[in-house]
N, C-alpha and C positions, 0 to 999 in steps of 0.2 A: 192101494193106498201107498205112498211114498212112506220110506220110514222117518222116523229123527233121527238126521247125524249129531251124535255127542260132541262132534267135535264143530260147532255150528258156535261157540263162545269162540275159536281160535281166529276162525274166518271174520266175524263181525269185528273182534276185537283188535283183529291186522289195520280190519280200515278204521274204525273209533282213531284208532293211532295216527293211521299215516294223517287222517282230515286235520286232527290236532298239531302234527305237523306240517301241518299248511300244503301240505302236498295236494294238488290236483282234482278233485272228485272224482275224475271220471281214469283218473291212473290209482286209486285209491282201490276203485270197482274192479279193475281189471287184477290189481295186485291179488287181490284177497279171494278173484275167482280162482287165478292162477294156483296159487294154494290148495283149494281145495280142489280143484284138477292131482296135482302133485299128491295131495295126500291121501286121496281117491283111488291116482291109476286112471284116472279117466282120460279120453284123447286130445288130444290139440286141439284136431281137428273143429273141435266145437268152437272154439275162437273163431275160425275163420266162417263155421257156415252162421255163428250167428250177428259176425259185423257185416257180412255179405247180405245176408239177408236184411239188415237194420238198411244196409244204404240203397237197396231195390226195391224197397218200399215207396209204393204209389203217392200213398197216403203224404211222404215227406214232400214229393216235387213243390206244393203250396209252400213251401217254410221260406226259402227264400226271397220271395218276390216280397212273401206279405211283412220279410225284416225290412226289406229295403223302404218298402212305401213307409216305414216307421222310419227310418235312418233320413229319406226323403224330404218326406213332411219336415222335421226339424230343421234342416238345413234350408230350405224353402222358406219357409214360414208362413204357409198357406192361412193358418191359423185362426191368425189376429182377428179374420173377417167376420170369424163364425160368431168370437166373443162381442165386439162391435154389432152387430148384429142385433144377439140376443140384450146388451146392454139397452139399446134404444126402445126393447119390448118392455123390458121388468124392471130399470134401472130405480122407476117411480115407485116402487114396490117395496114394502116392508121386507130387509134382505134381499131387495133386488137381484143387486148382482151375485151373491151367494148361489143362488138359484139360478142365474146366469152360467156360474161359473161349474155347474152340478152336469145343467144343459149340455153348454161346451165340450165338456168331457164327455157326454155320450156320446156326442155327433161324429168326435173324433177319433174314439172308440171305433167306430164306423169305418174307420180307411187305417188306424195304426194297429191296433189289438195288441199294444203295448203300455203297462202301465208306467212305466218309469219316463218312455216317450214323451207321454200326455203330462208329466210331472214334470220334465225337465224343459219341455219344450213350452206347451200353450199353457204351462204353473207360472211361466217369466210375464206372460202376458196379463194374466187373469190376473195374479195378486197385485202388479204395478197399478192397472187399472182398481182394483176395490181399495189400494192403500189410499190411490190420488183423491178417489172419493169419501178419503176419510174414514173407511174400516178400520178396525181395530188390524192392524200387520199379520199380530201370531193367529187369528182367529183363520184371516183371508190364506196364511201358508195354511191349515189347517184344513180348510175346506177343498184346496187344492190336492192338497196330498191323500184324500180321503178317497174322494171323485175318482184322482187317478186308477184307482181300484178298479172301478168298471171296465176299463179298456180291454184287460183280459177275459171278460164276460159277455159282452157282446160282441157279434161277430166283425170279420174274422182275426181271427183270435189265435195265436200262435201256440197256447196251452192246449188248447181243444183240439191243435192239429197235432202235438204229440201223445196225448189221450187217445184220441182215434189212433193213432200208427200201433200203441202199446196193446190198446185194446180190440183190435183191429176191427171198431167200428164202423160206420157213416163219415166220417169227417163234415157231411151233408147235416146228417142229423144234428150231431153236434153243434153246428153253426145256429142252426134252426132252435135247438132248444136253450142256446141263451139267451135268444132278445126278451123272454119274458121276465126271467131275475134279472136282469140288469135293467128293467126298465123299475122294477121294483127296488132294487138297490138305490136307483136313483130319487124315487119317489119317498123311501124311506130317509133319503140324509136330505130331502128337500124340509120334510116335516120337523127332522132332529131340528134343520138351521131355526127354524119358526121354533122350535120349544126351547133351545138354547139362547136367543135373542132374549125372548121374554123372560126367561127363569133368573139370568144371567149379569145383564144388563150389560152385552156386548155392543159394543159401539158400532153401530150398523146403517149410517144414516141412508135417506132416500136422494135421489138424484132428480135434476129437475125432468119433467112430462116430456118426452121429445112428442112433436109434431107428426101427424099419420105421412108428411112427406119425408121428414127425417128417420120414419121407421120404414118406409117402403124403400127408399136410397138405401140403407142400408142391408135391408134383406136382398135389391137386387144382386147387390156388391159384393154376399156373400155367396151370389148361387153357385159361379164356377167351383167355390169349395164346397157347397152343401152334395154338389151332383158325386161326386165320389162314390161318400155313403150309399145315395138312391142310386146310385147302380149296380154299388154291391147286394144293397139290399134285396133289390126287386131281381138282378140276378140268384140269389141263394133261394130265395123264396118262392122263384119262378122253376126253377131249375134250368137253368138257359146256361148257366155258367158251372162246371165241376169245382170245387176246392180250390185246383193248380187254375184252372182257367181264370178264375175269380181274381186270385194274387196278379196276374199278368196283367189283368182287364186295370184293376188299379192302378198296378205299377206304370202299365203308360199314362192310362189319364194324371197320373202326379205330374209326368214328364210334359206332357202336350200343354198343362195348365201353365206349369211354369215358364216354359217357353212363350204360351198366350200372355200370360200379364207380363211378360220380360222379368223374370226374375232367376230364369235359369242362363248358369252359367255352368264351363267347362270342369271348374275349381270343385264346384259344390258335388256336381254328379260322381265326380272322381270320389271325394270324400265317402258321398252315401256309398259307392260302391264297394269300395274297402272296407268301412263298417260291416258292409253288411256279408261277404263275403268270411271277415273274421267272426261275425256272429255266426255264421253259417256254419265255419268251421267245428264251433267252441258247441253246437247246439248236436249237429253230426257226430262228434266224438262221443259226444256225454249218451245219445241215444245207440253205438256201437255197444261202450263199453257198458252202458247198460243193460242190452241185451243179453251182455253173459252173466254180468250180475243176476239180474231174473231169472237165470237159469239154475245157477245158483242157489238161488232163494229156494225157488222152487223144487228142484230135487235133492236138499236138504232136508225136506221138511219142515222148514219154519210155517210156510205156509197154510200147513195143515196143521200144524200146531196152536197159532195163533187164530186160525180160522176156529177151532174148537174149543177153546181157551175161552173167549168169546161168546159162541154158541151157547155153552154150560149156562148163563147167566138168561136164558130164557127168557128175554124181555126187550125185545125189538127197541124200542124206547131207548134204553139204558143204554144198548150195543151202539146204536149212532151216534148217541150224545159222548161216549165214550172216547169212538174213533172220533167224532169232531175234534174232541179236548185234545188228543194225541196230535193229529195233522195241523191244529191251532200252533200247539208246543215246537214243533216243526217246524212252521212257517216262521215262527220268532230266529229261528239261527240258518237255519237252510235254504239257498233259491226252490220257486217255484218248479222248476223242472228236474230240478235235484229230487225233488219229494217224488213227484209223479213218476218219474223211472226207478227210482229205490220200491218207495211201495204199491206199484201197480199190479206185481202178482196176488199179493195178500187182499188188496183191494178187489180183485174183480172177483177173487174166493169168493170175500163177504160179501158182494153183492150179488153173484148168487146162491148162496147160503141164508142171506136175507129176503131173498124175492126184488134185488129192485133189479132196474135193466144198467146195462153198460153206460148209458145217456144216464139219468139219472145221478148214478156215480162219479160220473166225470164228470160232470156240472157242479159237484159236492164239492170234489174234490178241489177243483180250480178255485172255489170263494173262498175252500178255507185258506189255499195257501195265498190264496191275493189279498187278505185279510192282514197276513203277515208283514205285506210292506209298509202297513205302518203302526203296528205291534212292536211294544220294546222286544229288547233292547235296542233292535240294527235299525228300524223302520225305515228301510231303504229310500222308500217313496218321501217321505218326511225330511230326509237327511237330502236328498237330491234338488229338492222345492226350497228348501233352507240354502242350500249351494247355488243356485240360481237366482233364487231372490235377495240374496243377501241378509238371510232371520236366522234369528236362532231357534239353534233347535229344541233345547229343554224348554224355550219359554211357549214356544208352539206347543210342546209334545202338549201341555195339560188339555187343550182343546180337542187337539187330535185321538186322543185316545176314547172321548166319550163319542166320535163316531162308530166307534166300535160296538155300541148299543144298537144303531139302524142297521148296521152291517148284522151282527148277529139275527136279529131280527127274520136279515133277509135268507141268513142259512139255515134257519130252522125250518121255513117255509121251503126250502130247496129240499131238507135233507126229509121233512114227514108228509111230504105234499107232492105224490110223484105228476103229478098234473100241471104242476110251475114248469117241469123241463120235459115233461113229455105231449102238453095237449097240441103246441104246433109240428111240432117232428109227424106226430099221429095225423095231425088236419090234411098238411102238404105230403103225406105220404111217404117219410122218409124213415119211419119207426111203425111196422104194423104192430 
């Protein structure tokens, strides 16, 4: 058993400091390993073999391709079609397009696995359209920014590919065990919008009946973007495609489509690439330097400290609900990715210390922190939808935050119901 370093307040409390002085995160992690290398004695060396090792990992090759089809898509605007689409299905519908706009977000979830993408990009679309139909504004940012949420939960999913790298699980499985909470995520803020309407008396009106030829035109319209997702799908689920294979297979068909409807140009490609190339950067560093941070952690003894700290309280129940509220509190001020490499050593203690699997865990772990984007104070997601659509933010927040009820909802059933994120991984063979 590792001991406790005493001096484990000096280390945390270097980087507490430098994050507060806006320094870096991931030069924050590095600072504060360095430190305790230095006041250790211990060698260099471990710098280098464990950013060596963070950048030879299999598991990363997916991370690029699947930012870019997120950087893509935006720039494209493949989008519109999907929303249009669905508006001619439900538009006639109490909260029609609410429900539209819940849809949309999964679909697109499907080819970005980016929340703040699905916010900034198809939030400009979705909320114009339910304004022009006369929604209520703050409600329609609201529903927007909520949705966004699932992008990181259904595949494939950029969270779950650093989850897998840390945990050195499936990246397969992974993929595999989110389409059932995220299909619940979305089913649950379908319900809130119907109990909100009514409770509320949200301006929601219904739009006229389209025509079964004005709904079949538009579902044609939208197939070249619906095909994306069905191929990653039935790729992941087939196993025809690896993780990396999967992000390529995407990354061209975004390319081939926009060329097919003429909407690509030199300008935009450029664009996506540099995005995504700097995201790439900014994602590489932060998973380098956090591999020594982990190291860190762990041969400090926090680890096993906090893993038992925990333990004592003998109540399986109590220990999740507990970590939720923590990782919840987190999400409010920290990125997503920031959480997932700070605490994924302590994390994968407790899960097995609690009996659950790696999957599992990393499927917890992603809602609570995607939960966060639109949790005060930052609500990323909220604050990006407001930017884009031109709303304000405090007057949306009061909407936005009682999504927060179907989301919880949906992570309780994630975090005491290992059969939400493990019965398809088990079915397709990708989790014995």
């Amino acid at each position: 058993m590792t001991s406790f370093d005493p001096m484990i307040l000096l280390y945390f409390g270097t980087f507490v400091v430098l994050i507060l002085l806006q320094i870096p995160i991931s030069y924050a992690m590095l600072f504060a390993s360095l430190e305790y290398l230095v006041v250790n004695h211990e060698s260099f060396i471990i710098f280098a073999q464990k950013t060596a090792n963070s950048f030879a990992d299999f598991n990363m090759l997916a991370l690029p391709s699947f930012l870019f089809v997120g950087c893509f898509m935006n720039e494209v605007g493949l989008t519109d079609r999907l929303f249009l689409m669905l508006e001619r299905w439900l538009g006639h519908l109490p909260g029609g397009l609410a429900h539209a706009n819940v849809l949309a977000s999964m679909l697109f979830a499907g080819m970005s696995g980016s929340a703040l993408a699905d916010a900034g990009g198809l939030g400009t679309i979705e909320v114009k359209a339910m304004s022009e139909a006369g929604y209520d504004k703050n409600f329609s940012i609201a529903v927007t920014a909520a949705s966004a949420g699932i992008g990181p939960i259904i595949p494939p999913s950029i969270n779950f590919v650093i989850w897998a790298f840390l945990s050195q699980t499936s990246t397969m499985a992974m993929f595999e065990a989110g389409y059932l909470p995220g299909a619940i995520m979305g089913i649950c803020m379908m319900v809130w919008i119907v109990i909100a309407m009514k409770t509320q008396n949200i301006k929601c009106p219904k739009s006229r009946r389209y025509t079964w030829r004005e709904r079949f035109f538009a579902t044609w319209k939208s197939l070249p973007a619906l095909g994306g997702p069905i191929i990653l799908i039935v790729g992941i689920t087939t196993g025809v495609f690896t993780p990396a294979e999967c992000g390529t297979v995407a990354a061209m068909y975004c390319v081939l489509l926009a060329i097919a409807i003429r909407r690509f140009n030199w300008a935009m490609f450029s664009r996506a690439l540099r995005a995504t190339i700097a995201s790439t950067g900014m994602v590489m560093c932060l998973c380098a330097s956090g591999m020594v941070f982990n190291w860190l952690i762990v041969t400090s003894g926090i680890t096993t400290m906090v893993t038992n700290t925990l333990m004592a309280l003998n109540n399986r129940i109590l220990i999740l609900l507990l970590l939720n509220c923590l990782l919840l509190f987190m999400g409010c001020f920290i990125g997503a990715m920031q959480i997932e490499i700070m605490m994924a050593p302590i994390l994968m203690n407790l899960a097995t210390a609690l009996g659950m699997s790696y999957i599992q865990m990393g499927v917890m772990v992603v809602l609570n922190i995607t939960i966060g984007i639109i949790t005060p104070p930052f609500a990323p997601a909220l604050f990006v939808t407001c930017k884009a659509t031109g709303g304000n933010f405090e007057s949306a927040l009061k909407y936005t935050v009682q999504f927060l009820i179907p989301l919880f909802i949906t992570l309780m059933l994630v975090a005491y119901v290992p059969q939400v994120t493990e019965f398809l991984p088990r079915l397709l063979g990708a989790l014995k």
